[in-house]
PDB file with SEQRES, HELIX, SHEET and CRYST1 records, atoms N, CA, C and O in Angstrom:
SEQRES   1 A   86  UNK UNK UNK UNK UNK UNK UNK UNK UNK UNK UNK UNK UNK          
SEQRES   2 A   86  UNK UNK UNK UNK UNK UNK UNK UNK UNK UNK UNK UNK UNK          
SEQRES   3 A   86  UNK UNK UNK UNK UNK UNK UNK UNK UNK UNK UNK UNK UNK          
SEQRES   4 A   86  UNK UNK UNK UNK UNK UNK UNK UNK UNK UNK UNK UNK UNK          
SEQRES   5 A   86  UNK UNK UNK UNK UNK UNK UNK UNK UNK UNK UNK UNK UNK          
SEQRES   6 A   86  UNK UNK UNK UNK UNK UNK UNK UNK UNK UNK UNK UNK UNK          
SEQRES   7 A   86  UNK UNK UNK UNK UNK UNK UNK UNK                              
HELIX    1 AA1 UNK A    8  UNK A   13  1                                   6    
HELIX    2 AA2 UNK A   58  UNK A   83  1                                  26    
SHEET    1 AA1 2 UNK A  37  UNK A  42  0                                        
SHEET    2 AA1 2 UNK A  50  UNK A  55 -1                                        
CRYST1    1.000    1.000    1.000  90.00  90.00  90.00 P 1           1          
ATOM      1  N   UNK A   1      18.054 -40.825 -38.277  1.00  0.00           N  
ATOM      2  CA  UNK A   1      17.333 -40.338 -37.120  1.00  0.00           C  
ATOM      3  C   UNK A   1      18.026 -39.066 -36.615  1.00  0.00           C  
ATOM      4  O   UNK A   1      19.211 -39.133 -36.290  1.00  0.00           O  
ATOM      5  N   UNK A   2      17.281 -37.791 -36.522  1.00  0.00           N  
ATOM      6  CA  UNK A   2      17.860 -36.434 -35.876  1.00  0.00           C  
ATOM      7  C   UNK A   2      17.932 -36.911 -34.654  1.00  0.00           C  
ATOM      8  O   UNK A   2      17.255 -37.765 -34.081  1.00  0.00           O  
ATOM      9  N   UNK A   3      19.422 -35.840 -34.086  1.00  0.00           N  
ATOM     10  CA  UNK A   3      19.412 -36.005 -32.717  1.00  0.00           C  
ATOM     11  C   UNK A   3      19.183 -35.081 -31.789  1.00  0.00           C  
ATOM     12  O   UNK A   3      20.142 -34.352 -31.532  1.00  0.00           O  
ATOM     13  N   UNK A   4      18.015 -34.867 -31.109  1.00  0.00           N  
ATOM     14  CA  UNK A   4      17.571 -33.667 -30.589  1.00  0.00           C  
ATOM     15  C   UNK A   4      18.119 -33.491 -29.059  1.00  0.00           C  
ATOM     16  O   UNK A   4      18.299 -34.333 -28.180  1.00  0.00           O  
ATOM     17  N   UNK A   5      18.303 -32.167 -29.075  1.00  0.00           N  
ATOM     18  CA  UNK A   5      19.467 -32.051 -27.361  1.00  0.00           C  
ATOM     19  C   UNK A   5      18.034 -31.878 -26.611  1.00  0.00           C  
ATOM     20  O   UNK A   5      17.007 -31.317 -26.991  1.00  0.00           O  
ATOM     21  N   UNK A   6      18.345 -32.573 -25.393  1.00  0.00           N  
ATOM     22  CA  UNK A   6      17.448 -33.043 -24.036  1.00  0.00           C  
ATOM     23  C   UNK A   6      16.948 -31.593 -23.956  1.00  0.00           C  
ATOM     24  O   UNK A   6      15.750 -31.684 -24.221  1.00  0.00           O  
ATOM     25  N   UNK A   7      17.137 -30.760 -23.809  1.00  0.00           N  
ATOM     26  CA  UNK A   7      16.340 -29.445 -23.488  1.00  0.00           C  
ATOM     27  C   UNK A   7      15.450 -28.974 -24.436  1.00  0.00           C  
ATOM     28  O   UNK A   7      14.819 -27.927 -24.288  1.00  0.00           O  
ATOM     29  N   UNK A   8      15.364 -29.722 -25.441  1.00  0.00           N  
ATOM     30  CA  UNK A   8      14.235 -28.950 -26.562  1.00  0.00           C  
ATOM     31  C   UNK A   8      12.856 -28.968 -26.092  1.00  0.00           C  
ATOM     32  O   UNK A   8      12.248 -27.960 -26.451  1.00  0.00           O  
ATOM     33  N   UNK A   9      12.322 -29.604 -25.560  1.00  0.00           N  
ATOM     34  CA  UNK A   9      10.915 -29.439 -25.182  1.00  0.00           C  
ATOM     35  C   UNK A   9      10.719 -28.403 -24.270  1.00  0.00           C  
ATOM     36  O   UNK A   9       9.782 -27.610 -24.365  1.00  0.00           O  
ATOM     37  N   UNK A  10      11.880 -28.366 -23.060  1.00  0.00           N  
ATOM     38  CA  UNK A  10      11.916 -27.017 -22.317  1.00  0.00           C  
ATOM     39  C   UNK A  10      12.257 -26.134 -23.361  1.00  0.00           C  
ATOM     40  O   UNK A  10      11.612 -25.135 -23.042  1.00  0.00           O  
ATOM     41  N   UNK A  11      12.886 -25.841 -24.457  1.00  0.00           N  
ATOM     42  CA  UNK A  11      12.926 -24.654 -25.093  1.00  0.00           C  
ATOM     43  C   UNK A  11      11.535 -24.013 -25.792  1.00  0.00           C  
ATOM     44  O   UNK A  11      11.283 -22.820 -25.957  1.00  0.00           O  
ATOM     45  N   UNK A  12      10.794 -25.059 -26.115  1.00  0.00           N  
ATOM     46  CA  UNK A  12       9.570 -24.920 -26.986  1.00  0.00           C  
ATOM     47  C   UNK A  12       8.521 -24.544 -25.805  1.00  0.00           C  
ATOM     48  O   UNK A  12       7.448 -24.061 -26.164  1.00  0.00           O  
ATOM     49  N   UNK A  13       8.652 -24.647 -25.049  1.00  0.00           N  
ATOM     50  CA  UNK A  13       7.674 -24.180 -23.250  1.00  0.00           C  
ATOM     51  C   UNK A  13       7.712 -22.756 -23.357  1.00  0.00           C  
ATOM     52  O   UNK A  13       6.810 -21.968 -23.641  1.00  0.00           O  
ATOM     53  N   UNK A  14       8.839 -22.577 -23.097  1.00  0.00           N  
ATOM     54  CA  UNK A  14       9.515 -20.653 -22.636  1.00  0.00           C  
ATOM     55  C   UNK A  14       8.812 -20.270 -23.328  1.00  0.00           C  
ATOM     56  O   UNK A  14       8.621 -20.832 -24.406  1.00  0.00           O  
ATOM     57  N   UNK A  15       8.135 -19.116 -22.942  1.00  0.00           N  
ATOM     58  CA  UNK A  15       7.613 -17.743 -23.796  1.00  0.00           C  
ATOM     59  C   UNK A  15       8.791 -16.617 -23.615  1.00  0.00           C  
ATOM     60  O   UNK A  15       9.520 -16.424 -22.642  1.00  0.00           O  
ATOM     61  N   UNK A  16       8.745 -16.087 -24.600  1.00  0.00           N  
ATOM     62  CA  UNK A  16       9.927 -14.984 -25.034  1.00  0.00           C  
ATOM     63  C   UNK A  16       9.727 -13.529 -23.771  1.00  0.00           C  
ATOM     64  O   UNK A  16       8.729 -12.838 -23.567  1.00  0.00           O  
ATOM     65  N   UNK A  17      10.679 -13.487 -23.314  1.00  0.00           N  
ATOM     66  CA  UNK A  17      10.497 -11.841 -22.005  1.00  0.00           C  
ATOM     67  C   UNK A  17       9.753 -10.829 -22.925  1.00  0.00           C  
ATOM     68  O   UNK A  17       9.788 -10.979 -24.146  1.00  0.00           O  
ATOM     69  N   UNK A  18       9.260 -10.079 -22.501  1.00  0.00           N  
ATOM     70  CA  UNK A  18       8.805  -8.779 -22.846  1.00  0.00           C  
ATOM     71  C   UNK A  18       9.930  -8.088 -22.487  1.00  0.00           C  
ATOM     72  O   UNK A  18      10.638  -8.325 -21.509  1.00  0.00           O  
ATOM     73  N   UNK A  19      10.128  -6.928 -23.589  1.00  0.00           N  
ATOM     74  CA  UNK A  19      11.039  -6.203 -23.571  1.00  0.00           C  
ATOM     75  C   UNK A  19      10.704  -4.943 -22.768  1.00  0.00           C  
ATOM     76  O   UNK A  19      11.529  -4.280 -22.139  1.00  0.00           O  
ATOM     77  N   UNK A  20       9.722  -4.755 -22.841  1.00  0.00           N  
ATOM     78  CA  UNK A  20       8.737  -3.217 -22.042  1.00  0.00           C  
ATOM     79  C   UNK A  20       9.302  -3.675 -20.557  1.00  0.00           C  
ATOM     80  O   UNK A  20       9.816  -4.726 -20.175  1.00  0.00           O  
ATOM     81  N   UNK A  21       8.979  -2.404 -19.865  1.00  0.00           N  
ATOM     82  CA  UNK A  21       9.493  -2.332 -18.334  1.00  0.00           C  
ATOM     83  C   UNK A  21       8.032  -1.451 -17.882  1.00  0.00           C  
ATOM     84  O   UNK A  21       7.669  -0.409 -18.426  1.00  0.00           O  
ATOM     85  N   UNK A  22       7.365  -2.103 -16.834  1.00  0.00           N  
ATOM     86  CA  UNK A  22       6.364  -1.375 -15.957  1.00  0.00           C  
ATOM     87  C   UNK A  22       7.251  -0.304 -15.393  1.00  0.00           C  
ATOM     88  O   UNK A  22       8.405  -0.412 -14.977  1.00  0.00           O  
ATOM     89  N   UNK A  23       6.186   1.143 -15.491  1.00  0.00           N  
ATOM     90  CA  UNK A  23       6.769   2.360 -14.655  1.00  0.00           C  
ATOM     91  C   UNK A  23       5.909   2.384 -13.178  1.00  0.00           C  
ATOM     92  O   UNK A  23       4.695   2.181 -13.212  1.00  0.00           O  
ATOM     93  N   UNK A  24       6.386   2.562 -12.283  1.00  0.00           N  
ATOM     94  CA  UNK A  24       5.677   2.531 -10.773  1.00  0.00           C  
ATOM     95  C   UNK A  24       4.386   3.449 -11.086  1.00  0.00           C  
ATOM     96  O   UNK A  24       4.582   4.241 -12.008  1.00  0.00           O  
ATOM     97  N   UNK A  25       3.473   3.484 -10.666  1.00  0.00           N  
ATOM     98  CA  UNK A  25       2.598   4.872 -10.364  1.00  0.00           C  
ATOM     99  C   UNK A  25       3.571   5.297  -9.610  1.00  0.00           C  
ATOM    100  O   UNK A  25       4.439   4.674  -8.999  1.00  0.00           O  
ATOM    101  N   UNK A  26       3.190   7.251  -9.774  1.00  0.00           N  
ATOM    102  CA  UNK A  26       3.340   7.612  -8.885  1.00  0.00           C  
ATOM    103  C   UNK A  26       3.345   7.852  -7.226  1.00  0.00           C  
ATOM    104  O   UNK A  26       4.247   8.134  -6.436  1.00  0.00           O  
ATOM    105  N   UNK A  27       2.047   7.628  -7.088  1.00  0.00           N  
ATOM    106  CA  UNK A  27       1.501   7.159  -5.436  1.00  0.00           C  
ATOM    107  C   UNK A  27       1.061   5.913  -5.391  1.00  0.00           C  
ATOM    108  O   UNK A  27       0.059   5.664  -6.062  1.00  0.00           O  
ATOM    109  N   UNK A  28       1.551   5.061  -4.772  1.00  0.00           N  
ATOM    110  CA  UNK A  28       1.617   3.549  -4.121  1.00  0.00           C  
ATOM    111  C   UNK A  28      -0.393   3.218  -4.286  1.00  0.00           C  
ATOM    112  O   UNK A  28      -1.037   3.867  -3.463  1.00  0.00           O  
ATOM    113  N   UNK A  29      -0.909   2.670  -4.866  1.00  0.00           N  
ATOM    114  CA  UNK A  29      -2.345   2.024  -4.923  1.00  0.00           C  
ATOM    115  C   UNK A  29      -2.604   1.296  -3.347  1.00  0.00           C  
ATOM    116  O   UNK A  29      -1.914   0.509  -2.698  1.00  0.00           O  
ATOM    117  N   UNK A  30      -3.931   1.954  -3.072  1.00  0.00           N  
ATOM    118  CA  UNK A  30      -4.163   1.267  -1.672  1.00  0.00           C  
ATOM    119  C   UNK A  30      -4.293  -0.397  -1.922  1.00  0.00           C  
ATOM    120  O   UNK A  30      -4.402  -0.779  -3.087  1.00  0.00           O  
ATOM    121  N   UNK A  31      -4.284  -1.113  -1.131  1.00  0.00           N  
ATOM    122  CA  UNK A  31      -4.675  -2.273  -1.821  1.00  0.00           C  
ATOM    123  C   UNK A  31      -6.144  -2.872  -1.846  1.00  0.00           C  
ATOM    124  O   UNK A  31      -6.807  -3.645  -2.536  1.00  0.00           O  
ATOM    125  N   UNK A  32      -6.318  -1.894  -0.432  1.00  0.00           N  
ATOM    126  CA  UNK A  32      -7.818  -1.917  -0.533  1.00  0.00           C  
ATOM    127  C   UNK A  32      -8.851  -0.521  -0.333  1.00  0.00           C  
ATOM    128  O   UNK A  32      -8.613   0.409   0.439  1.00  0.00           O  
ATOM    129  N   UNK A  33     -10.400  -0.675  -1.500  1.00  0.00           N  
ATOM    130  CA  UNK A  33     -10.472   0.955  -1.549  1.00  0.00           C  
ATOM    131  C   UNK A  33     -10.375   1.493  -0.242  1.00  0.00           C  
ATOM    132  O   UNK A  33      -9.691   2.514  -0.171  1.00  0.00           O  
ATOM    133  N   UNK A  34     -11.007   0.970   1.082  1.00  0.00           N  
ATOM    134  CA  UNK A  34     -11.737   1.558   2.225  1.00  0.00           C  
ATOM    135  C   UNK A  34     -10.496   1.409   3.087  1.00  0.00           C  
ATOM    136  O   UNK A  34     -10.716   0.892   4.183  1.00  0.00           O  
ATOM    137  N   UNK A  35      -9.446   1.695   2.872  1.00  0.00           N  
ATOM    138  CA  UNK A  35      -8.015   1.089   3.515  1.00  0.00           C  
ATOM    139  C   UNK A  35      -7.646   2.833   4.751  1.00  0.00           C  
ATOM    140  O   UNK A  35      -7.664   4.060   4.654  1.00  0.00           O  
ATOM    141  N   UNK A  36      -7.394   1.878   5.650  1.00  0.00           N  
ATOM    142  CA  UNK A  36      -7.074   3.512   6.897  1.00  0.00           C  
ATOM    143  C   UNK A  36      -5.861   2.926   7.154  1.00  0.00           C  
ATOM    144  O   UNK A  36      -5.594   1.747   7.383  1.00  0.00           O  
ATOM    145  N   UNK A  37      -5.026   4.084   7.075  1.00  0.00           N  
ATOM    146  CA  UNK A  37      -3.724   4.500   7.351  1.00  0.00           C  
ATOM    147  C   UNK A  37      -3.407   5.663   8.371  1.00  0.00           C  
ATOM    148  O   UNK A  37      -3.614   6.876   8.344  1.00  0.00           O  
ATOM    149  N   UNK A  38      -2.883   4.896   9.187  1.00  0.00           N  
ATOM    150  CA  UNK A  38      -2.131   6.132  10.307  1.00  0.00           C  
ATOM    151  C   UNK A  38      -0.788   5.855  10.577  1.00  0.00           C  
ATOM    152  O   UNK A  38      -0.433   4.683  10.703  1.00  0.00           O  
ATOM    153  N   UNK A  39       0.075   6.859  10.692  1.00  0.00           N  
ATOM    154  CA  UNK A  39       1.656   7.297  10.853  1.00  0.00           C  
ATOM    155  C   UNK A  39       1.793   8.399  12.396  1.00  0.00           C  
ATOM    156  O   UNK A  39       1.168   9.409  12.720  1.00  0.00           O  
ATOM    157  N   UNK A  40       2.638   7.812  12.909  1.00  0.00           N  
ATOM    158  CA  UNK A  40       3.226   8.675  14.013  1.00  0.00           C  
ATOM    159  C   UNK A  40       4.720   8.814  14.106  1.00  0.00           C  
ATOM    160  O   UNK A  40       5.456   7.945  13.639  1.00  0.00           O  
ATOM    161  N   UNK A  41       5.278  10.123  14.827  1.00  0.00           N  
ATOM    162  CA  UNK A  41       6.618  10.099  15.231  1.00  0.00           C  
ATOM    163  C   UNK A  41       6.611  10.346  16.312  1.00  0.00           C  
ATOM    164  O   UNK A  41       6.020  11.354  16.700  1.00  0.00           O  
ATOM    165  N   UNK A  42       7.051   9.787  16.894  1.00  0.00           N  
ATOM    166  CA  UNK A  42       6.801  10.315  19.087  1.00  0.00           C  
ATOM    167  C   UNK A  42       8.661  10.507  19.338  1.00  0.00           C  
ATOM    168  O   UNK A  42       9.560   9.820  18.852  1.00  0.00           O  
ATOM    169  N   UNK A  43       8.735  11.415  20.049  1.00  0.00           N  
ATOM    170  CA  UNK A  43      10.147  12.275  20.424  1.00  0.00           C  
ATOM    171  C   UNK A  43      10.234  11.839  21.718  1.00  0.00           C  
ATOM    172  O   UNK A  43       9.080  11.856  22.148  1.00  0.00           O  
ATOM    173  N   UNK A  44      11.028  11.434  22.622  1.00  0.00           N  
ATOM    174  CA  UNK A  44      11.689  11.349  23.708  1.00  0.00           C  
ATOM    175  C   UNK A  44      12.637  12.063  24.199  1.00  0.00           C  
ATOM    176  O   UNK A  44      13.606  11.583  24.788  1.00  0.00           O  
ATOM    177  N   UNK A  45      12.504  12.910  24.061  1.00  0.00           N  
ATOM    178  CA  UNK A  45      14.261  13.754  24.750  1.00  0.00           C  
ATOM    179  C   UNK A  45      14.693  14.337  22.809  1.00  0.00           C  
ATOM    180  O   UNK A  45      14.135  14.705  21.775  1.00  0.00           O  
ATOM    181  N   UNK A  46      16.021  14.062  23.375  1.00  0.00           N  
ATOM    182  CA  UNK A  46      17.263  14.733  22.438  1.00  0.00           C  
ATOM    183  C   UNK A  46      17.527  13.595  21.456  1.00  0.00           C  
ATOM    184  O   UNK A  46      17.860  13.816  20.291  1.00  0.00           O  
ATOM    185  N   UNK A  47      17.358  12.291  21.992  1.00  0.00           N  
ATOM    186  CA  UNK A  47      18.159  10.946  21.645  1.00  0.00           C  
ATOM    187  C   UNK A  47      17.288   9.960  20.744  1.00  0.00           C  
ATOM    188  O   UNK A  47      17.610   9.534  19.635  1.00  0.00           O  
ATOM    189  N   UNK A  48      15.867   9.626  21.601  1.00  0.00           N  
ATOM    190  CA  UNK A  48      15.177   9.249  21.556  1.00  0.00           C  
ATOM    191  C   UNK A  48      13.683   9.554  19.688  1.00  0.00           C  
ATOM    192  O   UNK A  48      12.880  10.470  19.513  1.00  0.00           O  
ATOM    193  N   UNK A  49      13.895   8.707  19.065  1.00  0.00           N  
ATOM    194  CA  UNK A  49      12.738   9.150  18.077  1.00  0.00           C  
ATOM    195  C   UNK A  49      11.963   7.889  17.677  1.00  0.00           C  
ATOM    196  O   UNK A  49      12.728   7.013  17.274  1.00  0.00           O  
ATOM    197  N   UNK A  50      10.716   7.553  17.669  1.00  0.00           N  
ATOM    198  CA  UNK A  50      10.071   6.464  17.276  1.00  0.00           C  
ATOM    199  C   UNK A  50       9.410   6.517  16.513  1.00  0.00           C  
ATOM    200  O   UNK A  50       8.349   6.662  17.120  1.00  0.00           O  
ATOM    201  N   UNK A  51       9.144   6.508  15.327  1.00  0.00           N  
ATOM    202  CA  UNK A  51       8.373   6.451  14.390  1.00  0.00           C  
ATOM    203  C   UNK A  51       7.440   4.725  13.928  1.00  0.00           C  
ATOM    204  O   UNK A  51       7.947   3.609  13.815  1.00  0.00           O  
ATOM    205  N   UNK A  52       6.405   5.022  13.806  1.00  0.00           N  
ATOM    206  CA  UNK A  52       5.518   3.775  13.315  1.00  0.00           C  
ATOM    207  C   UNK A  52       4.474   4.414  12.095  1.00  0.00           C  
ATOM    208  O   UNK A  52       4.170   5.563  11.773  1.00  0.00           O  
ATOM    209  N   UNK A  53       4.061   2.936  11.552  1.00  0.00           N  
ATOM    210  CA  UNK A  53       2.795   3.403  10.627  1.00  0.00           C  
ATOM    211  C   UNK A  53       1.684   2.378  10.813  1.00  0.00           C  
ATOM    212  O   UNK A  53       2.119   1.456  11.503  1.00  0.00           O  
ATOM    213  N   UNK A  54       0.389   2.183  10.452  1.00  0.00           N  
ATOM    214  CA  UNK A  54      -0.287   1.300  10.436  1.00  0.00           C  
ATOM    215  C   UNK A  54      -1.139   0.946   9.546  1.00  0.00           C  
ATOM    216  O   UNK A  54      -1.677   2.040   9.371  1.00  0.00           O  
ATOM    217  N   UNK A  55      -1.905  -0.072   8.539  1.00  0.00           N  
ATOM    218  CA  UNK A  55      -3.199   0.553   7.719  1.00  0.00           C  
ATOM    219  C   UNK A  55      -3.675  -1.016   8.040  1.00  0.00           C  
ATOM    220  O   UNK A  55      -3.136  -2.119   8.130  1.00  0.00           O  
ATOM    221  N   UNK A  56      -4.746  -0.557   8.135  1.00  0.00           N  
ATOM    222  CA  UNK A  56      -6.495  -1.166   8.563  1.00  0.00           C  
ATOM    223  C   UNK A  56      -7.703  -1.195   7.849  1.00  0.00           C  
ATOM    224  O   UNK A  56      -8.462  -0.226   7.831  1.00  0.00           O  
ATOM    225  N   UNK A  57      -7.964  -2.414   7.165  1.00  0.00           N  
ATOM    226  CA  UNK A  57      -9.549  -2.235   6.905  1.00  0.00           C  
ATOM    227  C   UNK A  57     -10.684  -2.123   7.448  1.00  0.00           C  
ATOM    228  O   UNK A  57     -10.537  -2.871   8.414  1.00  0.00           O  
ATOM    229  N   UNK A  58     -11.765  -1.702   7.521  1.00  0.00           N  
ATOM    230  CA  UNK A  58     -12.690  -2.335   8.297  1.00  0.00           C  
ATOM    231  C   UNK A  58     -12.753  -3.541   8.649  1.00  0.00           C  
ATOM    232  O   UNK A  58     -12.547  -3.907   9.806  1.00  0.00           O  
ATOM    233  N   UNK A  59     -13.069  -4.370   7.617  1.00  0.00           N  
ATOM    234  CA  UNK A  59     -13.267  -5.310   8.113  1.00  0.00           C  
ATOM    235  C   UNK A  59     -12.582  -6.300   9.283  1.00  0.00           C  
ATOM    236  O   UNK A  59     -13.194  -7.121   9.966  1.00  0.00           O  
ATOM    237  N   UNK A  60     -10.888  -5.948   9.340  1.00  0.00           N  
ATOM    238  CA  UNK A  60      -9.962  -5.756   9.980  1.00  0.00           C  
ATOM    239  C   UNK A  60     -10.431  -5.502  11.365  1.00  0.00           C  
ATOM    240  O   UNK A  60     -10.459  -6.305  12.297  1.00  0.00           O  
ATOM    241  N   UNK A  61     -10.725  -4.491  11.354  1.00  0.00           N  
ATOM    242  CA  UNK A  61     -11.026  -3.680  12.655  1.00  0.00           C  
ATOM    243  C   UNK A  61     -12.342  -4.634  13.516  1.00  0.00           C  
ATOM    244  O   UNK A  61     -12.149  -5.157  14.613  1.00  0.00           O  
ATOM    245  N   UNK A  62     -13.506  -4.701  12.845  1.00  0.00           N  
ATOM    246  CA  UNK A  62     -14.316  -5.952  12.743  1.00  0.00           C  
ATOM    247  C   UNK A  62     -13.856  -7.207  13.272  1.00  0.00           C  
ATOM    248  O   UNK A  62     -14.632  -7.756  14.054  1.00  0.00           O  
ATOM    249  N   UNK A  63     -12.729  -7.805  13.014  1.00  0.00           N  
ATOM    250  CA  UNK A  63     -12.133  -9.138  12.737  1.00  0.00           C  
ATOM    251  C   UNK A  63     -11.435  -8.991  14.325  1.00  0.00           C  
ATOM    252  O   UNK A  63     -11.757  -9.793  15.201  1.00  0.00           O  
ATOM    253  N   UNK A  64     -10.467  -7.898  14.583  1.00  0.00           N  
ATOM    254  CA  UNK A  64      -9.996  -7.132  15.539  1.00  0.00           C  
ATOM    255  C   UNK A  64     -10.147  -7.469  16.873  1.00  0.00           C  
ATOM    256  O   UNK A  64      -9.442  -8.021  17.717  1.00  0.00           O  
ATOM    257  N   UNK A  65     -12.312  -6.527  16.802  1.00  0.00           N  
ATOM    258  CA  UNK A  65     -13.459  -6.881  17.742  1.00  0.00           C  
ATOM    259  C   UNK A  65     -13.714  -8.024  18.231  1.00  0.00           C  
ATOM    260  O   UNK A  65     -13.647  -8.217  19.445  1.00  0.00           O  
ATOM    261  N   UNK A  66     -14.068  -9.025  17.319  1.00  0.00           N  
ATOM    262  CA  UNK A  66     -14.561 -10.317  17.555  1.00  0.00           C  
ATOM    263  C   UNK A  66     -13.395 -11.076  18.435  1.00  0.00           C  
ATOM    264  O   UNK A  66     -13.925 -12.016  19.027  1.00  0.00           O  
ATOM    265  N   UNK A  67     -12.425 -11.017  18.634  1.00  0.00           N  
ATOM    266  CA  UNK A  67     -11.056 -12.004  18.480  1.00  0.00           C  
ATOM    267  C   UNK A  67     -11.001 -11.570  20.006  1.00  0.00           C  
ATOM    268  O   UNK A  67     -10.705 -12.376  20.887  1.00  0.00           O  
ATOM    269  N   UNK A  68     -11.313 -10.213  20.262  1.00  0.00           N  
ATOM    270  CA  UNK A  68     -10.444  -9.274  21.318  1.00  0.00           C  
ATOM    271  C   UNK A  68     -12.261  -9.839  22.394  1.00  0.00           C  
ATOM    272  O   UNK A  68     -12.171 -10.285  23.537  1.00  0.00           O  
ATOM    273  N   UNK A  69     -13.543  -9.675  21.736  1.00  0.00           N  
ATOM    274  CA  UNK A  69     -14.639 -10.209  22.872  1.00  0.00           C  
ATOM    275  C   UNK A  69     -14.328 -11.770  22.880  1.00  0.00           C  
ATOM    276  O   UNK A  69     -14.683 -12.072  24.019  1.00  0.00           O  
ATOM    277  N   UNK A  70     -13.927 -12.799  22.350  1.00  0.00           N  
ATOM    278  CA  UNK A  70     -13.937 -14.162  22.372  1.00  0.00           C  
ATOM    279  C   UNK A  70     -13.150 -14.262  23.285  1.00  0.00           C  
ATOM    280  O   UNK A  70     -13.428 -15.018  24.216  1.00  0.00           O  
ATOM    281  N   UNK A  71     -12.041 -13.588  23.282  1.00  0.00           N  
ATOM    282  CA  UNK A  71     -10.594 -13.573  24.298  1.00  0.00           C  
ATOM    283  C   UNK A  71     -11.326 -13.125  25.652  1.00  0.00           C  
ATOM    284  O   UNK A  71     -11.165 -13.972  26.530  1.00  0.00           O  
ATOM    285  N   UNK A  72     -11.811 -12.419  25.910  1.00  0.00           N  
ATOM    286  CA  UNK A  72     -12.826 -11.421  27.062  1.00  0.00           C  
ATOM    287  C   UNK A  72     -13.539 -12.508  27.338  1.00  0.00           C  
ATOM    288  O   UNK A  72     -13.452 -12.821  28.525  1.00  0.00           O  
ATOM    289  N   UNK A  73     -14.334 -13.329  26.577  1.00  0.00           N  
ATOM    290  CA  UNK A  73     -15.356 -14.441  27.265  1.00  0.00           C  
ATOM    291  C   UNK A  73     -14.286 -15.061  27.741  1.00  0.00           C  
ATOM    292  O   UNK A  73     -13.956 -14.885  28.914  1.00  0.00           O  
ATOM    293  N   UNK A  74     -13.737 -15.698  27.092  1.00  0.00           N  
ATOM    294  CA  UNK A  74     -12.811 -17.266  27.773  1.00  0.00           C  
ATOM    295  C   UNK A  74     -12.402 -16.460  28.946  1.00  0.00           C  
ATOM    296  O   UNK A  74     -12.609 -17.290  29.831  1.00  0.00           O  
ATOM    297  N   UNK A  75     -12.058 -15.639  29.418  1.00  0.00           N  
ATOM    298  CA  UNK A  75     -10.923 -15.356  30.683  1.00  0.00           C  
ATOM    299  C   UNK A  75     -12.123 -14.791  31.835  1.00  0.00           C  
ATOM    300  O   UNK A  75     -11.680 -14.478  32.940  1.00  0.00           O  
ATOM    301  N   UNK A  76     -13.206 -14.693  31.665  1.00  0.00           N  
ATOM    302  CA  UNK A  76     -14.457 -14.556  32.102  1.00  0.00           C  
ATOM    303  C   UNK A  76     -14.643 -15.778  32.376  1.00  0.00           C  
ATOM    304  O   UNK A  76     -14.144 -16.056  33.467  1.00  0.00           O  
ATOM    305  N   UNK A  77     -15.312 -16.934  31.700  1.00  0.00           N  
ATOM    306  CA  UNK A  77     -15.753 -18.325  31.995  1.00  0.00           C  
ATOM    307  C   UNK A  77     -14.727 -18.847  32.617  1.00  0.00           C  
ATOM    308  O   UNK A  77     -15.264 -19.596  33.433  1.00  0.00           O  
ATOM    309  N   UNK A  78     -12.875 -18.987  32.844  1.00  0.00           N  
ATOM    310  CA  UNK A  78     -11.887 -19.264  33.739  1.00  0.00           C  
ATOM    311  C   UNK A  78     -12.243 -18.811  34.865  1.00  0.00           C  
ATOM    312  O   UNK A  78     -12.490 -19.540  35.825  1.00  0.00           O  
ATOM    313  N   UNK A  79     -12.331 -17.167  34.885  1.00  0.00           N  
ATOM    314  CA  UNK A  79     -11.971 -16.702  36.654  1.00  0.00           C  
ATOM    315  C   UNK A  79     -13.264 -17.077  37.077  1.00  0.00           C  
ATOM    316  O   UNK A  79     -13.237 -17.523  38.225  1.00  0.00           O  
ATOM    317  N   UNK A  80     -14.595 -17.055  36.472  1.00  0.00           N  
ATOM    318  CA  UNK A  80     -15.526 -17.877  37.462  1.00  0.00           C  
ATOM    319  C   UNK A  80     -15.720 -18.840  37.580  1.00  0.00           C  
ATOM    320  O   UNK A  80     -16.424 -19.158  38.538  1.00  0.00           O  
ATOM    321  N   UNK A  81     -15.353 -19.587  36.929  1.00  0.00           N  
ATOM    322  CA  UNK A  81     -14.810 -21.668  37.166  1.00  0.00           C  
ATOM    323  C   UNK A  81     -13.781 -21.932  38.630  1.00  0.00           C  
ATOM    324  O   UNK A  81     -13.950 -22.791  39.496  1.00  0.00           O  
ATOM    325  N   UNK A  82     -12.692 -20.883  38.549  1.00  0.00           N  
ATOM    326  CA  UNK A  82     -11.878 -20.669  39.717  1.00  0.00           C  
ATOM    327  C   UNK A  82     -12.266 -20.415  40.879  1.00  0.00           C  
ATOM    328  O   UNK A  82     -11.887 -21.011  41.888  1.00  0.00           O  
ATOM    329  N   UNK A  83     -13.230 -19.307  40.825  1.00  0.00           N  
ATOM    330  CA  UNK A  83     -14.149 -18.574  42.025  1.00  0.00           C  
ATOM    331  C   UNK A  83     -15.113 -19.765  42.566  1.00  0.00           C  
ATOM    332  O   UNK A  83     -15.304 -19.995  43.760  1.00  0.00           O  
ATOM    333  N   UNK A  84     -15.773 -20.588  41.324  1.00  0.00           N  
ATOM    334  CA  UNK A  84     -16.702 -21.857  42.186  1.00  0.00           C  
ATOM    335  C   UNK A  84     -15.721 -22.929  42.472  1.00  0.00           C  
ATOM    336  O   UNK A  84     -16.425 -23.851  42.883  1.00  0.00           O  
ATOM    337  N   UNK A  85     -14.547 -23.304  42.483  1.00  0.00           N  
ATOM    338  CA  UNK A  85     -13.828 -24.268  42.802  1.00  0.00           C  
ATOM    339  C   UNK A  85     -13.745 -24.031  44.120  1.00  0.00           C  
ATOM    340  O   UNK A  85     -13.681 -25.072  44.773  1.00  0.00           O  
ATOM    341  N   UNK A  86     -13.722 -22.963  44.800  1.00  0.00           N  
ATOM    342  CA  UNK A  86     -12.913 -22.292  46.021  1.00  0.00           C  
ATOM    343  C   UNK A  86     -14.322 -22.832  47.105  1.00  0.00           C  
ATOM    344  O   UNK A  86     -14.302 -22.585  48.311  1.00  0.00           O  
TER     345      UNK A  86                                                      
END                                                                             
C-alpha cells in the first residue's frame, strides 16, 4: 500500500500562478461610464489648505434626492403631530 502525504489532494486543487504581471492602464477606468467627478483645494490663510474630491453617478444623485425628500416628509409629519398636541 503507497503512502500518500495528507496534503496531496490540496496539491492536485492548486492551479499553477501565472507568471505574466498586469500593467496598470495608464488613466484609472471610471467605474462607471456616466461617473461625475469633482476636486477642490480651498486656501485659508498661509497655514491652512483643504483639499477634497468626490465622484457621483446619477443614479446616486437620484438615490441622494429621494433619501434627502423622505427625511423632509418625516420631520414635516413630527413638527405637525407636535403643533396638534399643543
Amino acid at each position: 500500500m503507497p503512502i500518500i502525504p495528507a496534503d496531496y489532494r490540496l496539491r492536485q486543487r492548486t492551479i499553477p500562478m501565472n507568471d505574466t504581471v498586469a500593467t496598470p492602464p495608464a488613466e484609472p477606468m471610471p467605474t462607471h461610464p456616466e461617473e461625475m467627478k469633482a476636486v477642490y483645494d480651498l486656501r485659508v490663510g498661509k497655514l491652512i489648505t483643504l483639499q477634497g474630491s468626490a465622484r457621483m453617478t446619477p443614479a446616486g444623485l437620484v438615490t441622494a434626492g429621494i433619501a434627502a425628500s423622505a427625511i423632509l416628509l418625516a420631520v414635516s409629519v413630527l413638527v405637525r403631530a407636535t403643533r396638534g398636541a399643543r
